[in-house]
C-alpha positions in Angstrom: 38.7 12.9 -35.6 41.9 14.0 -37.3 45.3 12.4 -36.8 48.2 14.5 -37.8 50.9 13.0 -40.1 50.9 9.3 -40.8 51.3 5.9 -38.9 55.3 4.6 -39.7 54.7 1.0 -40.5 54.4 0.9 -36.6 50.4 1.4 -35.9 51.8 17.4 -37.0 50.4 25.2 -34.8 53.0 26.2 -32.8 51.5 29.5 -32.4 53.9 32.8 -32.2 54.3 36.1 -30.1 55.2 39.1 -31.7 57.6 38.8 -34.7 60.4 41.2 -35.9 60.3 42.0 -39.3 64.1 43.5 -39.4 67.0 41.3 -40.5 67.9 38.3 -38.3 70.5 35.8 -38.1 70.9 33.7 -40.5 70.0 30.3 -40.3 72.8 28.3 -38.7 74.4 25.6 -37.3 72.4 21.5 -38.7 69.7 20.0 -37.1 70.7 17.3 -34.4 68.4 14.7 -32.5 67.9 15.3 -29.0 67.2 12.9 -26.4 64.1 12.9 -25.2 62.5 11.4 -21.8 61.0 7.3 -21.7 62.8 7.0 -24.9 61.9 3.2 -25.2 57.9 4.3 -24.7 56.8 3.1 -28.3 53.9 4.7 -30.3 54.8 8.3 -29.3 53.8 11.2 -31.3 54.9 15.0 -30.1 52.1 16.8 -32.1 53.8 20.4 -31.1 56.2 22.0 -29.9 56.5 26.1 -28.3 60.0 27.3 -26.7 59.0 31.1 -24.9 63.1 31.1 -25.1 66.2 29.3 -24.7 65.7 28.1 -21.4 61.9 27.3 -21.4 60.3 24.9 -23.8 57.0 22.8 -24.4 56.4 19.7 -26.6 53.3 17.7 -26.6 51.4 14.8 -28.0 50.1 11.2 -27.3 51.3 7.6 -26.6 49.2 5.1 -28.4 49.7 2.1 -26.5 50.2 -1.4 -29.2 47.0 -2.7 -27.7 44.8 0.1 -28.8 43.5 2.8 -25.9 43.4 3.9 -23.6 45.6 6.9 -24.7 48.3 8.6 -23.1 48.9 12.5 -23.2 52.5 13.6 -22.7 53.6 17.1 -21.9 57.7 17.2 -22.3 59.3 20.4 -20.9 63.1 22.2 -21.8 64.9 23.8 -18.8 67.4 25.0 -21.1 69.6 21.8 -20.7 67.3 18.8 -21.1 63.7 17.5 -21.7 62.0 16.3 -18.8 58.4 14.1 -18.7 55.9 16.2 -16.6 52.9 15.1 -15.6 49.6 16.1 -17.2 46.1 15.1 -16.6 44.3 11.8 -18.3 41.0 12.9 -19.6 38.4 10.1 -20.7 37.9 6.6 -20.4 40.1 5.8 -23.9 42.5 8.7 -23.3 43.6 12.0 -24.4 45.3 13.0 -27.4 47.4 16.4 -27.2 47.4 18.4 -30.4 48.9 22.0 -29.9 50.6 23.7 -27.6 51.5 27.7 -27.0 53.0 29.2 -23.7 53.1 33.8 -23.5 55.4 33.3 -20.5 56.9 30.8 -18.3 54.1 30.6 -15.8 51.2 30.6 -18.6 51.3 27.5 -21.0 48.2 26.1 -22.5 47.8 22.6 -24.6 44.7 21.6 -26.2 43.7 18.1 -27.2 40.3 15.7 -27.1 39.8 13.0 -24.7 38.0 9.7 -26.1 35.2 8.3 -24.0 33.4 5.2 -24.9 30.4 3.7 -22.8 29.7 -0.1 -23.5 27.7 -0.4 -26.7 27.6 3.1 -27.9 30.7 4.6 -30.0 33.7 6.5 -28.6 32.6 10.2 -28.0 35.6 12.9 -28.5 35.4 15.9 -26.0 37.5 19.1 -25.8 40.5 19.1 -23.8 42.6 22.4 -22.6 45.0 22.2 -20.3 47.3 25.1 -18.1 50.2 25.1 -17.0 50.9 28.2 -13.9 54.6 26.9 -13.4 53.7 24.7 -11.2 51.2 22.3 -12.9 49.1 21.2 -15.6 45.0 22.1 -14.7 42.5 20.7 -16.9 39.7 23.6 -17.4 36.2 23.2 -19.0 35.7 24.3 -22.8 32.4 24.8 -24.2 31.1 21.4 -26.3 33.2 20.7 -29.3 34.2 17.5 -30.9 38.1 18.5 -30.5 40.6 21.3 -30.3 44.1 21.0 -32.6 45.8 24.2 -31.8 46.1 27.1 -29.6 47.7 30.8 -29.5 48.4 31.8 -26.1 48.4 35.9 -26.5 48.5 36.2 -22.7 47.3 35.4 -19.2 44.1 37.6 -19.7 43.7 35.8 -23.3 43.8 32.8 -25.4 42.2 31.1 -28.4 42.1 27.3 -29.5 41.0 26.0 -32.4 39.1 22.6 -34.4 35.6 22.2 -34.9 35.8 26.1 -34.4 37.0 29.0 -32.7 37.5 29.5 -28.6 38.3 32.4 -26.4 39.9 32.1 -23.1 39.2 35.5 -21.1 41.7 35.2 -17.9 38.4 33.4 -16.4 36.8 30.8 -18.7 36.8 29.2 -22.0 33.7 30.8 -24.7 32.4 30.1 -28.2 33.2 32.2 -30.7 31.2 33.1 -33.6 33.3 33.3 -36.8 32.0 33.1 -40.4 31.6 29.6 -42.3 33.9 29.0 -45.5 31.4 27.1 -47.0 27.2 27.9 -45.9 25.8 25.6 -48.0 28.3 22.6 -48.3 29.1 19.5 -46.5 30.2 20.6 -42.5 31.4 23.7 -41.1 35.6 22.6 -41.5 38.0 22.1 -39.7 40.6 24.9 -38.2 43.7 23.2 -37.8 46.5 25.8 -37.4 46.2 29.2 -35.4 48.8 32.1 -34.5 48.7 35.3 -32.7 51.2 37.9 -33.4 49.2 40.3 -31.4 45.7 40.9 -29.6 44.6 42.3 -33.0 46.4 40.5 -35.4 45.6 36.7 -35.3 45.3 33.9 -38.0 43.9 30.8 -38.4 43.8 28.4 -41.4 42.3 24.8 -42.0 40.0 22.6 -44.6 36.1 22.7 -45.6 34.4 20.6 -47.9 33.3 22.4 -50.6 31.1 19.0 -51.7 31.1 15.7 -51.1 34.7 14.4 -51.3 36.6 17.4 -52.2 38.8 19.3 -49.9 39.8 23.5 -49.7 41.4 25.7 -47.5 40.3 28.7 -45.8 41.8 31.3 -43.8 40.2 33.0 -40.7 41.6 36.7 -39.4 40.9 38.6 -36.2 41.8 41.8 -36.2 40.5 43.1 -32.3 37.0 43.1 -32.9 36.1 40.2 -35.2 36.7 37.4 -37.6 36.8 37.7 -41.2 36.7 34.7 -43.6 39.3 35.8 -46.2 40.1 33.8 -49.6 43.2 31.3 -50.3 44.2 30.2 -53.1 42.4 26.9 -54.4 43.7 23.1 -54.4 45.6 23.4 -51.6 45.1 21.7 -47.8 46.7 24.2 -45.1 47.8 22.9 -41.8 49.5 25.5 -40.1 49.8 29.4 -40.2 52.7 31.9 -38.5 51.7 35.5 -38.5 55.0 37.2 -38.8 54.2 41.2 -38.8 52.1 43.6 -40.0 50.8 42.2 -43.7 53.1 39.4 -43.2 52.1 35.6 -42.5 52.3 32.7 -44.2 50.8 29.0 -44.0 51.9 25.6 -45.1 50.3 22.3 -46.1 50.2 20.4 -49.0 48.9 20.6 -52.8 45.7 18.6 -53.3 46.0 15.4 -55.1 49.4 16.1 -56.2 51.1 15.1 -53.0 53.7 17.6 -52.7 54.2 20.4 -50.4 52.8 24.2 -50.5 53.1 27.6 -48.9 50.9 30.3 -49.2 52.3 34.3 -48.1 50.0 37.2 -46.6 51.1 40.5 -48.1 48.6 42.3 -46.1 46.2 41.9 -48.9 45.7 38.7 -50.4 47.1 34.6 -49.8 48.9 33.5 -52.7 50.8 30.5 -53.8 55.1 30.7 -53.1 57.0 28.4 -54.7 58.5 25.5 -52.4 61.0 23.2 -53.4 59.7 20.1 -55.4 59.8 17.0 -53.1 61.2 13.9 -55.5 58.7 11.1 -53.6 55.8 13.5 -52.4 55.3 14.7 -48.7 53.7 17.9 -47.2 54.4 20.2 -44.1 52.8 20.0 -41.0 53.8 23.3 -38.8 55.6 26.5 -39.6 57.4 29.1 -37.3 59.1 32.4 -37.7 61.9 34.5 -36.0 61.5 36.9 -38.3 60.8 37.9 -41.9 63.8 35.7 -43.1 64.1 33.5 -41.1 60.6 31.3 -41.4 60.6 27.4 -41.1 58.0 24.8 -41.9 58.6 20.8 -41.0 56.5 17.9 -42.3 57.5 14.7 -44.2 58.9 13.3 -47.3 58.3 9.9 -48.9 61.0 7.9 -49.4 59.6 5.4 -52.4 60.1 2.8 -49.9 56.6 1.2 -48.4 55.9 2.5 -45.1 58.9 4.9 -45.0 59.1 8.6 -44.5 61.7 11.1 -43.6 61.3 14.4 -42.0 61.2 17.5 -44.4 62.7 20.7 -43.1 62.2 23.7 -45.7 63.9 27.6 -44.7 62.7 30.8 -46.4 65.7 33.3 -46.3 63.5 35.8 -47.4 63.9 35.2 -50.9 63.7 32.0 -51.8 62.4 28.7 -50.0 65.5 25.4 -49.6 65.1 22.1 -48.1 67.6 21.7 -45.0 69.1 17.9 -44.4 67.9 16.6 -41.5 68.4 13.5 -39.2 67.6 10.7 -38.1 68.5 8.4 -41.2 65.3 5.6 -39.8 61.9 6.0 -40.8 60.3 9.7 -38.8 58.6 12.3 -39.7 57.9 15.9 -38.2 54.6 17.2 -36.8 55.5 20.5 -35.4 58.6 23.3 -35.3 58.9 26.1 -32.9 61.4 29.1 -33.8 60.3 32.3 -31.7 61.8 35.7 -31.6 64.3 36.3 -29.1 65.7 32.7 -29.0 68.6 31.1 -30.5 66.9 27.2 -30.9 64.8 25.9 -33.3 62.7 23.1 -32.6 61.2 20.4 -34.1 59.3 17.5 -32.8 57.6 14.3 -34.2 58.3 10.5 -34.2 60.7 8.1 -35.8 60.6 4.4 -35.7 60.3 2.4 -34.0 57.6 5.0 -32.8 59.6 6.9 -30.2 59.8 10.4 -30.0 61.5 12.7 -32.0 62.9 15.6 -31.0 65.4 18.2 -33.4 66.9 20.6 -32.3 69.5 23.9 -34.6 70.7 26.5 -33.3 
């Protein structure tokens, strides 16, 4: 079971549609907090965050209550004037845990999480959780067995895939396994896909971590390309967490450096990942998600230590399409940022997380 980000001192992908590769706007306006709904609910985490355009918007995520589970999922929605708390189905006896989000239209959202069931006696059991939304609702539909989903890419009504202990396929009528090759036959588990994004039907990514032996971690990258998966090669001592497919031969992933505690990005140029560099961080932290509007206008969000015990501050980086810079942004208390939605055709850019004393975060700049 994987936890995105870190606990505050109190107890982090947005997948994409098409992406244009012309000239954008540049980035503008600063990052402001947002209010978001129940904002004295403590122990909030909004895990991610998609916004389909100005006026229709989807963060989700978890309330761990003080006095342990069960959990609560939470499904926040933007009407294009404020964040409202809509209700969502509770999965398991200890709770559900919402991971990812992705919408291709108003009226066809899906979120993916686990639920946590434990029987008296025996451990807690994690099962798969999806979720749709037809404008109406939230629905809870049945995924094949799997420990745990962390992110989905909603292409269209007719098709969706989710991602964790590997890959899913929603057809317009159920959920299926997918095969799709292992990083790592002969080492120590299969790994763990922990960011996905879909550009189109035949151009999708996904990236996450393997163990290449016993406590060691790499990255691997997974592409789809209409027909089938390919494992394809990233560069080594890195731990990706999230991927945006921008255009043809153009994607890029973030995470973080292994053992060096600093953050990473990684560029497809249509044929090979390699290392690009990011800003140095002066007290460590790593990104969490990453989002595109276009080919210069890309943004990852994670966190940055502080040097003060317990302490973190969110870290917003921008590539302009030369160069990556780290943006200021609020609040000044303890939060940090788990995921960041920026799609084509909208103005916002959103990012979500938490911030003590563990209510939700929300930023938005536009």
């Amino acid at each position: 079971m994987r936890y995105r980000g870190i606990w505050l001192g109190i107890g982090a992908l947005a997948a994409t549609a098409a992406l244009p590769t012309s000239t954008a706007l540049a980035a503008a306006g600063a990052w402001s907090v947002v209010a978001a709904p129940n904002p004295a609910v403590q122990f909030t985490y909004l895990q991610s965050v998609d916004a389909s355009s100005n006026s229709d918007g989807w963060a989700v995520g978890y309330v761990q209550p003080p006095s342990g589970p069960p959990f609560q999922p939470v499904a926040l929605h933007w009407n294009g004037t404020s964040w409202s708390d809509v209700a969502v189905p509770q999965l398991g006896n200890d709770g559900t845990l919402l991971m990812g989000v992705s919408s291709s239209q108003a009226s066809d959202t899906w979120a993916v999480g686990y639920s946590l069931n434990q029987a008296p006696g025996y451990r807690i059991a994690e099962n798969p959780v999806a979720v749709h939304w037809n404008g109406t609702a939230w629905t809870a539909s049945t995924v094949p067995d799997t420990p745990y989903l962390f992110g989905v890419a909603d292409v269209s009504p007719a098709s969706a895939w989710a991602i964790g202990l590997g890959v899913k396929h929603w057809d317009g009528t159920a959920w299926s396994d997918v095969a799709t090759p292992s990083p790592n036959p002969s080492g120590v588990g299969p790994g763990n896909l922990l960011g996905i994004s879909a550009r189109t039907a035949s151009d999708v990514w996904a990236v996450g971590t393997f163990a290449p032996a016993r406590h060691q971690t790499a990255s691997f990258a997974l592409h789809f390309d209409g027909a089938a998966w390919q494992l394809v090669p990233t560069p080594a001592g890195t731990t990706l967490d999230s991927v945006v497919a921008v255009g043809p031969g153009d994607a890029w992933a973030a995470g973080s450096f292994n053992g060096t505690n600093q953050p990473v990005t990684e560029h497809w140029n249509g044929t090979a990942w390699s290392l690009v560099t990011t800003p140095a961080v002066p007290n460590g932290g790593s990104l969490h998600s990453i989002t595109a509007r276009a080919s210069n206008d890309v943004w990852a969000v994670g966190l940055a230590f502080t040097g003060q015990a317990n302490t973190v501050h969110p870290l917003t980086m921008h590539w302009n399409g030369s160069a990556w810079s780290i943006v200021t942004s609020p609040p000044a208390t303890s939060a940090q940022a788990l995921g960041v939605s920026g799609r084509p055709g909208t103005t916002h850019t959103w990012a979500t997380g938490t911030q003590d004393p563990g209510v939700a975060l929300i930023l938005e700049r536009h």
